[in-house]
N, CA, C and O atoms as a Tinker XYZ file with bonds, in Angstrom:
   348  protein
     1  N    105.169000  208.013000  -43.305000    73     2
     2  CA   105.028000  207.422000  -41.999000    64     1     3
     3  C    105.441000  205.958000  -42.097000    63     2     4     5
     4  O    105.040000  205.297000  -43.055000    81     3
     5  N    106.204000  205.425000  -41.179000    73     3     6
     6  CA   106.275000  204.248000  -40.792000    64     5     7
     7  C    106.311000  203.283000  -39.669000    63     6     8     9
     8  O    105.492000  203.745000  -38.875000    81     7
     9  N    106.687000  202.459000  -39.282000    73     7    10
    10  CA   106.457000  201.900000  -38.156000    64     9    11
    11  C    108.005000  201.487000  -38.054000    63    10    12    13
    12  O    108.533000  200.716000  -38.856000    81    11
    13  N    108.660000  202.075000  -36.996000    73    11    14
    14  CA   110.153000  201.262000  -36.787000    64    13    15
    15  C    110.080000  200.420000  -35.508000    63    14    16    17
    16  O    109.194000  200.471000  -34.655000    81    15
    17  N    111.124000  199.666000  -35.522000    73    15    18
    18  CA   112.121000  198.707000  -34.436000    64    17    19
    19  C    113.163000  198.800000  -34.128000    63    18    20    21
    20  O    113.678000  198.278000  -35.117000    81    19
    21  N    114.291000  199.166000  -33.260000    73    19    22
    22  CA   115.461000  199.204000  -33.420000    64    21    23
    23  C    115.818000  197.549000  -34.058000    63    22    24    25
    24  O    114.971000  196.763000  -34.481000    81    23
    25  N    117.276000  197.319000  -33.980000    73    23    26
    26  CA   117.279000  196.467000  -34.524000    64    25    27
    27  C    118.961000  196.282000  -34.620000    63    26    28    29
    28  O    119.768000  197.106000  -35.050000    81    27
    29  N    119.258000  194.750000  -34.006000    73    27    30
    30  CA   121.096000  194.652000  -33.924000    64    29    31
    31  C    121.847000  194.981000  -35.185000    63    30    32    33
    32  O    122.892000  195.630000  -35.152000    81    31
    33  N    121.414000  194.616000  -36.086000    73    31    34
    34  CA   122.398000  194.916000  -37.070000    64    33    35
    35  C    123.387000  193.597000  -37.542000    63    34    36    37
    36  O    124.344000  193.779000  -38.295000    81    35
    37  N    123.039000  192.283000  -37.016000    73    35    38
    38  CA   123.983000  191.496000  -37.343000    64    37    39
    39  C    124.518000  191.056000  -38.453000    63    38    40    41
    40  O    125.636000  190.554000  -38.570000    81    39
    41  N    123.374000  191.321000  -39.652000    73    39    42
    42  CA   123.637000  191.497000  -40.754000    64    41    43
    43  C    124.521000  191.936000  -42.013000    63    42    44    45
    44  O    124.775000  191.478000  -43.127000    81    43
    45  N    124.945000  193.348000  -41.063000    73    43    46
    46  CA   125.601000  194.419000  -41.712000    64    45    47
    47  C    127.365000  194.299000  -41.186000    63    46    48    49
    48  O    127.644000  193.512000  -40.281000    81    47
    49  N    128.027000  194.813000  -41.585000    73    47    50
    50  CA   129.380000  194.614000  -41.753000    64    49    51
    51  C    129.384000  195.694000  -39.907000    63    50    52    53
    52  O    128.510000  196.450000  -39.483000    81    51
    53  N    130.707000  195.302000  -39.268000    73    51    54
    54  CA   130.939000  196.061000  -37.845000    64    53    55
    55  C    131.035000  197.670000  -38.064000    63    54    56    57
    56  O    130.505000  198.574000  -37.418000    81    55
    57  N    132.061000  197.727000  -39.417000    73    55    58
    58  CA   131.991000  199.210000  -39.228000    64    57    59
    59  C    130.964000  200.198000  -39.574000    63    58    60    61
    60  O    131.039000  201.402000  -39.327000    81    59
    61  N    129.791000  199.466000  -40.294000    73    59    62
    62  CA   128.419000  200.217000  -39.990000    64    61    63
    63  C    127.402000  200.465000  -39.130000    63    62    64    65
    64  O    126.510000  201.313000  -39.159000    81    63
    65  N    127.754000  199.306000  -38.097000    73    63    66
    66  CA   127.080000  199.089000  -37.006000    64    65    67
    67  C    127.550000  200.089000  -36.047000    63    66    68    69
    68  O    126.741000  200.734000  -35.380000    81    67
    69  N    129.229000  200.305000  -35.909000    73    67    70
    70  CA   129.629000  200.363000  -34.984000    64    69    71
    71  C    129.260000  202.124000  -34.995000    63    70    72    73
    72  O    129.291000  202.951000  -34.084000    81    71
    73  N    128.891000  202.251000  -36.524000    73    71    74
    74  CA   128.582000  204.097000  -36.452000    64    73    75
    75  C    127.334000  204.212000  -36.935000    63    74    76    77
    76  O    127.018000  205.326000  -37.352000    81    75
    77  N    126.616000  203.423000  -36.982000    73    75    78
    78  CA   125.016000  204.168000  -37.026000    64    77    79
    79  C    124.041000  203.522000  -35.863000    63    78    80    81
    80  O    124.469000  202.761000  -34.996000    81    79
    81  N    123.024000  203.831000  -35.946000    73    79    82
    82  CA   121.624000  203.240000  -35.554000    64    81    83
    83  C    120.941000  202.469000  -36.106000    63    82    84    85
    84  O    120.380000  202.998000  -37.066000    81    83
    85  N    120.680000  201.362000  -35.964000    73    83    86
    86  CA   119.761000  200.511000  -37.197000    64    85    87
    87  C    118.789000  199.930000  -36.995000    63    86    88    89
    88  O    118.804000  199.023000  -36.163000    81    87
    89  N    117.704000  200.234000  -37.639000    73    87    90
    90  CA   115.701000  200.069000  -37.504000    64    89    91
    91  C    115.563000  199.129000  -38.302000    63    90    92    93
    92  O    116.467000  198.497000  -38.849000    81    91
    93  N    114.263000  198.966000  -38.428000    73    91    94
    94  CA   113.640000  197.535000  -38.993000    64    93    95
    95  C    112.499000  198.507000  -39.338000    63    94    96    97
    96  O    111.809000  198.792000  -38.359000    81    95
    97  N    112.157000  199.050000  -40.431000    73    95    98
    98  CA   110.927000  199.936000  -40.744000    64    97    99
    99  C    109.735000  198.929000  -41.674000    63    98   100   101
   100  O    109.957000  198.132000  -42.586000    81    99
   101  N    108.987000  199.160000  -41.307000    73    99   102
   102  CA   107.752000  198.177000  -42.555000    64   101   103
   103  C    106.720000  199.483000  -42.400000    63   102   104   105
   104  O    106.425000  200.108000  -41.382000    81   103
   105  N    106.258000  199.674000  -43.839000    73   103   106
   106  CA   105.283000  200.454000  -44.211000    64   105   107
   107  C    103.603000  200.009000  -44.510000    63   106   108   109
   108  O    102.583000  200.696000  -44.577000    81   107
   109  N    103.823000  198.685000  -44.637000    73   107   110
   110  CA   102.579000  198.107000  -44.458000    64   109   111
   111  C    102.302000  197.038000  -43.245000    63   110   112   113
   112  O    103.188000  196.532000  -42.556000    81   111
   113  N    100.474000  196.723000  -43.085000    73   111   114
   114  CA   100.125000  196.217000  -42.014000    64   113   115
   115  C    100.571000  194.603000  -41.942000    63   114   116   117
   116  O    100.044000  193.857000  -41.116000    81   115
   117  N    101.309000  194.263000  -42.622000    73   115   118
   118  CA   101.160000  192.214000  -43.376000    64   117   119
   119  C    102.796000  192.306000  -43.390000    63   118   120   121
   120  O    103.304000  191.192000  -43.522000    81   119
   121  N    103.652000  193.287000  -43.292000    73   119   122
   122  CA   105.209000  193.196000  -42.439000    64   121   123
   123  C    106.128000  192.183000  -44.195000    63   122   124   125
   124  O    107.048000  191.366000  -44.139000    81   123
   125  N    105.479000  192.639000  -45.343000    73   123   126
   126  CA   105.875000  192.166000  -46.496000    64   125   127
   127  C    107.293000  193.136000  -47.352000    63   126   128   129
   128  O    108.114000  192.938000  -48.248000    81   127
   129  N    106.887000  194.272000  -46.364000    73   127   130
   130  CA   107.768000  195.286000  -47.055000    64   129   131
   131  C    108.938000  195.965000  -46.073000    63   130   132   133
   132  O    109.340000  197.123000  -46.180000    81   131
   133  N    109.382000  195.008000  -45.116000    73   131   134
   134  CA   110.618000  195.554000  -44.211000    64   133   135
   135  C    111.801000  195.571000  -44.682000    63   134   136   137
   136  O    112.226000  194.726000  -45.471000    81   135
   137  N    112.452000  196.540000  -44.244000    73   135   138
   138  CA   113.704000  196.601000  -44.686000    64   137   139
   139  C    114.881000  197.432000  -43.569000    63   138   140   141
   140  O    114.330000  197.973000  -42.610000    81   139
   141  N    116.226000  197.547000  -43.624000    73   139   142
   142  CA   116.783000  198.233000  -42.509000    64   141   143
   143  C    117.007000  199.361000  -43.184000    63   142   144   145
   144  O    117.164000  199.500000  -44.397000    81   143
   145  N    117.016000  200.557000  -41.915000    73   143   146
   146  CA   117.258000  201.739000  -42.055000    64   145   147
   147  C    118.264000  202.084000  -41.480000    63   146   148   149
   148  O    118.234000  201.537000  -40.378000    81   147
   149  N    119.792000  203.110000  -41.654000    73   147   150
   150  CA   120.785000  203.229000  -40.867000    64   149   151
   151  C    120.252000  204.840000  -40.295000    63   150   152   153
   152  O    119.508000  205.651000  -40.847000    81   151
   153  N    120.950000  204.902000  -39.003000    73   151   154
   154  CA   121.051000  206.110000  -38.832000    64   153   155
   155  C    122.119000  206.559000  -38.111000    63   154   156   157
   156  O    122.210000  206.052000  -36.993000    81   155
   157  N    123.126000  207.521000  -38.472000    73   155   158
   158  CA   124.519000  207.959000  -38.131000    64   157   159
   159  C    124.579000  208.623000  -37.063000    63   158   160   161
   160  O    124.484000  209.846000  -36.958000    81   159
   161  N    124.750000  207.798000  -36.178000    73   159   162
   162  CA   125.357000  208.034000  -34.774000    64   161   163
   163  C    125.276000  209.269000  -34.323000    63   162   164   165
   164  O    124.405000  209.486000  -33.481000    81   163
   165  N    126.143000  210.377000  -34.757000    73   163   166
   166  CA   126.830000  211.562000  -34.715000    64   165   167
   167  C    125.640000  212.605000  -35.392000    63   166   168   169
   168  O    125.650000  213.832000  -35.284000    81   167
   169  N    124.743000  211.888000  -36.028000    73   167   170
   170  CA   123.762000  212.891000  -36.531000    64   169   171
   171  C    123.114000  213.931000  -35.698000    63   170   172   173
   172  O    123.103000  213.822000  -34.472000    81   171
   173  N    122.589000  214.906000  -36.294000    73   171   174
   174  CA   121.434000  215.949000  -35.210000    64   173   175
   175  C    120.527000  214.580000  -35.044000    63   174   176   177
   176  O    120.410000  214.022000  -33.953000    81   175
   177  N    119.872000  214.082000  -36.302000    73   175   178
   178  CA   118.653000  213.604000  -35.969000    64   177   179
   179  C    119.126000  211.929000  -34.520000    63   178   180   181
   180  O    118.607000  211.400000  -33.537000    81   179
   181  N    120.170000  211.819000  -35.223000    73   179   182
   182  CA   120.820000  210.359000  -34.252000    64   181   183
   183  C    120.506000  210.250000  -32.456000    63   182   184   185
   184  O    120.088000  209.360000  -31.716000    81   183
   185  N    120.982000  211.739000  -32.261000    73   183   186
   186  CA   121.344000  211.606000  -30.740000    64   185   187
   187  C    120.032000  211.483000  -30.108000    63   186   188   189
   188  O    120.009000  210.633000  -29.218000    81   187
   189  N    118.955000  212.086000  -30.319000    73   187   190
   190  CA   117.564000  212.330000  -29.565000    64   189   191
   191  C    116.964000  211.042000  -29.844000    63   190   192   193
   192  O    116.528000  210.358000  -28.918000    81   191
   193  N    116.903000  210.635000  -31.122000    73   191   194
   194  CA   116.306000  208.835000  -31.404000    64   193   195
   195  C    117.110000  207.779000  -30.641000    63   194   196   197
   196  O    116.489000  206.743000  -30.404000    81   195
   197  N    118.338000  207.844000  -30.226000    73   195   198
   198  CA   118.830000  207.154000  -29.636000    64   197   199
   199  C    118.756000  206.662000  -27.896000    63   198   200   201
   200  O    118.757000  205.555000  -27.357000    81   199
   201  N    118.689000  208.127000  -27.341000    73   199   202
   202  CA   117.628000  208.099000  -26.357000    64   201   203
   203  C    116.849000  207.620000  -25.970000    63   202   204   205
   204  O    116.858000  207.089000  -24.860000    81   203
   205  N    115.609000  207.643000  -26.988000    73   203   206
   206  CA   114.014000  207.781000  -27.184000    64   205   207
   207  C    113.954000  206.597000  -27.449000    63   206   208   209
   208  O    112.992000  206.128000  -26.840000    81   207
   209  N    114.459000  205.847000  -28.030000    73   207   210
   210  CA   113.736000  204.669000  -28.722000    64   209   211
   211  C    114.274000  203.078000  -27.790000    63   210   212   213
   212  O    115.436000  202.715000  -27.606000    81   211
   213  N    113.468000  202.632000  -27.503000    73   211   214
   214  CA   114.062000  201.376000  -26.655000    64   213   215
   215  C    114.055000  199.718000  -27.680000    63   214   216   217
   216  O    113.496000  199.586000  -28.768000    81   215
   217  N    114.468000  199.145000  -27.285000    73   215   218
   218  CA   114.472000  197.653000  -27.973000    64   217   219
   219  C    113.388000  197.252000  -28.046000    63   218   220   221
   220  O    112.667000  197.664000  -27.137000    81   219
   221  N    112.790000  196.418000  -28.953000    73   219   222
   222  CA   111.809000  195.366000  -28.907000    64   221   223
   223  C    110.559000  196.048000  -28.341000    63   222   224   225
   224  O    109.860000  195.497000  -27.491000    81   223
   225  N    110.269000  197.413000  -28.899000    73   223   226
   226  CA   109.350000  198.400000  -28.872000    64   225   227
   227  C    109.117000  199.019000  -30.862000    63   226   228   229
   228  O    109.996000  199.337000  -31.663000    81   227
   229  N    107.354000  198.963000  -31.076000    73   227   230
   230  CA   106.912000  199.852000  -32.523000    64   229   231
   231  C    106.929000  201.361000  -31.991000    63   230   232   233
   232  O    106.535000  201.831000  -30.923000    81   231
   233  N    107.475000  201.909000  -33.019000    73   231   234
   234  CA   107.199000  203.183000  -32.981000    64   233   235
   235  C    106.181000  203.226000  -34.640000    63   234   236   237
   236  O    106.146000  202.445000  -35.591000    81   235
   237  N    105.428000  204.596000  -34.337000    73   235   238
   238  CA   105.013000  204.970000  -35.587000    64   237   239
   239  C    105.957000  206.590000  -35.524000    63   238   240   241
   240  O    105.918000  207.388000  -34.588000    81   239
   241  N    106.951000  206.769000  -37.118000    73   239   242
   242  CA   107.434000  207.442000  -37.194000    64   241   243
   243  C    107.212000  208.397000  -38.755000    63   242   244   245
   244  O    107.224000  207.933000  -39.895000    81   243
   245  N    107.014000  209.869000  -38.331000    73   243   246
   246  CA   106.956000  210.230000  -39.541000    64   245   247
   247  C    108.396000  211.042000  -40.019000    63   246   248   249
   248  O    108.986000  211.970000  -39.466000    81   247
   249  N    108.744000  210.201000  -41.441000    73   247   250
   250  CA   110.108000  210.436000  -41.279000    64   249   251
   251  C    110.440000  210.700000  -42.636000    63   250   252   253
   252  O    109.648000  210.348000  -43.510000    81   251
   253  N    111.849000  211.457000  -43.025000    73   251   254
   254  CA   112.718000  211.848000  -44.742000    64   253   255
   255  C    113.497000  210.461000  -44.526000    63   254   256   257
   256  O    114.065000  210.380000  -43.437000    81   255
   257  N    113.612000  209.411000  -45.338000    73   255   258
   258  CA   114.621000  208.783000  -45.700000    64   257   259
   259  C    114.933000  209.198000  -47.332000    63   258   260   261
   260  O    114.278000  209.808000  -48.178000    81   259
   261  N    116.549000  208.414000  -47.326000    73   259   262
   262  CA   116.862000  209.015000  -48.541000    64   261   263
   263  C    117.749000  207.863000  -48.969000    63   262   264   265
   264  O    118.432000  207.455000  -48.031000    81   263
   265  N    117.946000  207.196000  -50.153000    73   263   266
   266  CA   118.752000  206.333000  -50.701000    64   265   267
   267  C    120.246000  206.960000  -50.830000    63   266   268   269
   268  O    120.606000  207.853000  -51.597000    81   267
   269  N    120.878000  206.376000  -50.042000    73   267   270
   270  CA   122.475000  205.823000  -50.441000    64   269   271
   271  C    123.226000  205.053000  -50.628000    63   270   272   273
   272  O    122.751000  203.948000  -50.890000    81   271
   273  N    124.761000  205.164000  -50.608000    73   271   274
   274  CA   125.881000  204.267000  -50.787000    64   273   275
   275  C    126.353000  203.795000  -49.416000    63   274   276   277
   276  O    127.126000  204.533000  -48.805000    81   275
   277  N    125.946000  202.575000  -48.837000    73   275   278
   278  CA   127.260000  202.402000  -48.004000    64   277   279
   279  C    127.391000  201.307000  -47.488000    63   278   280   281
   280  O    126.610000  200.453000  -47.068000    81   279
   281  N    129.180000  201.474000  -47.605000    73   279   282
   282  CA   129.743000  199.531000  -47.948000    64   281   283
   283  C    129.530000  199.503000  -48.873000    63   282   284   285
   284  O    129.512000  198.316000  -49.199000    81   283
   285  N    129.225000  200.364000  -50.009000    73   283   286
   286  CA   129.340000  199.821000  -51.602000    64   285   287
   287  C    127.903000  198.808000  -52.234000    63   286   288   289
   288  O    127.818000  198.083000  -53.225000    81   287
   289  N    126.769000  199.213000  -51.008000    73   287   290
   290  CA   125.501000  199.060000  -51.579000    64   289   291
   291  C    124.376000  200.021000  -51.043000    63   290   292   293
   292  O    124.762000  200.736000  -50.119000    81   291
   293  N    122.730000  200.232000  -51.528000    73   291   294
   294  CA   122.333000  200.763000  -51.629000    64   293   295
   295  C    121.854000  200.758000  -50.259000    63   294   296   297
   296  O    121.676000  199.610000  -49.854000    81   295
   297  N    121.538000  201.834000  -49.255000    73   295   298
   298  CA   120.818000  201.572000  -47.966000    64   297   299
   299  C    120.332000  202.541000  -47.945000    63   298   300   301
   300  O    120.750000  203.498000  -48.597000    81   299
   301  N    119.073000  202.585000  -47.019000    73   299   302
   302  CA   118.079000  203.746000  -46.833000    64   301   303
   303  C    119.080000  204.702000  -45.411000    63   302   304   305
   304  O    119.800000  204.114000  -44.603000    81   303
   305  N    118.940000  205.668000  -45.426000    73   303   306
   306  CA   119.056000  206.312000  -44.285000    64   305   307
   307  C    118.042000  207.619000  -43.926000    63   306   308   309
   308  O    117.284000  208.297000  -44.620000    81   307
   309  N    118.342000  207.630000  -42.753000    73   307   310
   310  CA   117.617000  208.478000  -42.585000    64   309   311
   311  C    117.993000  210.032000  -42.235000    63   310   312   313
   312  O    118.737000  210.285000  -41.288000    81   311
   313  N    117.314000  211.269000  -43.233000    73   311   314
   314  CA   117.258000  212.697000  -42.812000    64   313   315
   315  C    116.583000  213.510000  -42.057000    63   314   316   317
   316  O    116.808000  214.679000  -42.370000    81   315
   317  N    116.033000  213.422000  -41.411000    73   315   318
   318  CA   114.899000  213.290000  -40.352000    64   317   319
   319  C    114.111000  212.737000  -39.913000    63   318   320   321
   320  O    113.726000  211.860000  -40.686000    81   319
   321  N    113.457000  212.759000  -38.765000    73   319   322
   322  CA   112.426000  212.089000  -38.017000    64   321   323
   323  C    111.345000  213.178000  -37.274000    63   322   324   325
   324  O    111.605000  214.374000  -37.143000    81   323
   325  N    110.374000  212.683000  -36.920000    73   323   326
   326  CA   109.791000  212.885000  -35.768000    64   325   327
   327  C    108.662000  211.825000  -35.076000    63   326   328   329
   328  O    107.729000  211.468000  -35.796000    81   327
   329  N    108.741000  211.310000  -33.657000    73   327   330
   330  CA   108.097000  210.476000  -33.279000    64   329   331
   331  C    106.727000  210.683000  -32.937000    63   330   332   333
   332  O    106.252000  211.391000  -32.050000    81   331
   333  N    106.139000  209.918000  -33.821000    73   331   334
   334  CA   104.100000  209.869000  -33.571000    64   333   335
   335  C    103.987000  209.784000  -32.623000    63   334   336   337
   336  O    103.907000  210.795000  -31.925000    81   335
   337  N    103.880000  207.819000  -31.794000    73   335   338
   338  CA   103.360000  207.293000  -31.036000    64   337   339
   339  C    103.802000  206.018000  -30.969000    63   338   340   341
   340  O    104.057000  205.455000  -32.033000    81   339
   341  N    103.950000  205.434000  -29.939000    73   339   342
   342  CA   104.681000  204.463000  -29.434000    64   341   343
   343  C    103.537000  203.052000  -29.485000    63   342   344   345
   344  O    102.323000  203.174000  -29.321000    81   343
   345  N    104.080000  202.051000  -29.686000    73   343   346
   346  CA   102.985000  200.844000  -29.579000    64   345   347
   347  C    103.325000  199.506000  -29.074000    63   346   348
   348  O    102.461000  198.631000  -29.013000    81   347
């Protein structure tokens, strides 16, 4: 479980932005352990979160992330979701 944010992405290079979804997840209550999460556009899980989830809104999400490659460093993404509760 975690708590996401959407989140611009300004960080990240255009052509990752321009094809995923990108969260701001923290797993603890003190916001010490955030980090971004991508999620691919085109995904099953992509299209319904994309919808669902509005700006500058917590979700609590219970979710599969999984470590990958992309852009030639390590990023979390995500393999499923499902949404708890909104906060």
């Amino acid at each position: 479980m975690v708590v996401l944010k959407r989140n611009l992405g300004f960080s990240l290079p255009e052509s990752i932005r321009a094809s995923h979804h990108i969260f701001d997840i923290q797993c603890s209550g003190n916001s010490t352990d955030r980090t971004l999460v991508l999620l691919p556009e085109d995904s099953p899980t992509g299209l319904p979160f994309d919808s669902t989830l509005a700006r500058n809104d917590l979700y609590i999400v219970h979710t599969l992330l999984h470590w990958t490659q992309v852009d030639g460093g390590p990023t979390s993404t995500f393999l499923g979701g499902e949404l708890i509760a909104q906060e």
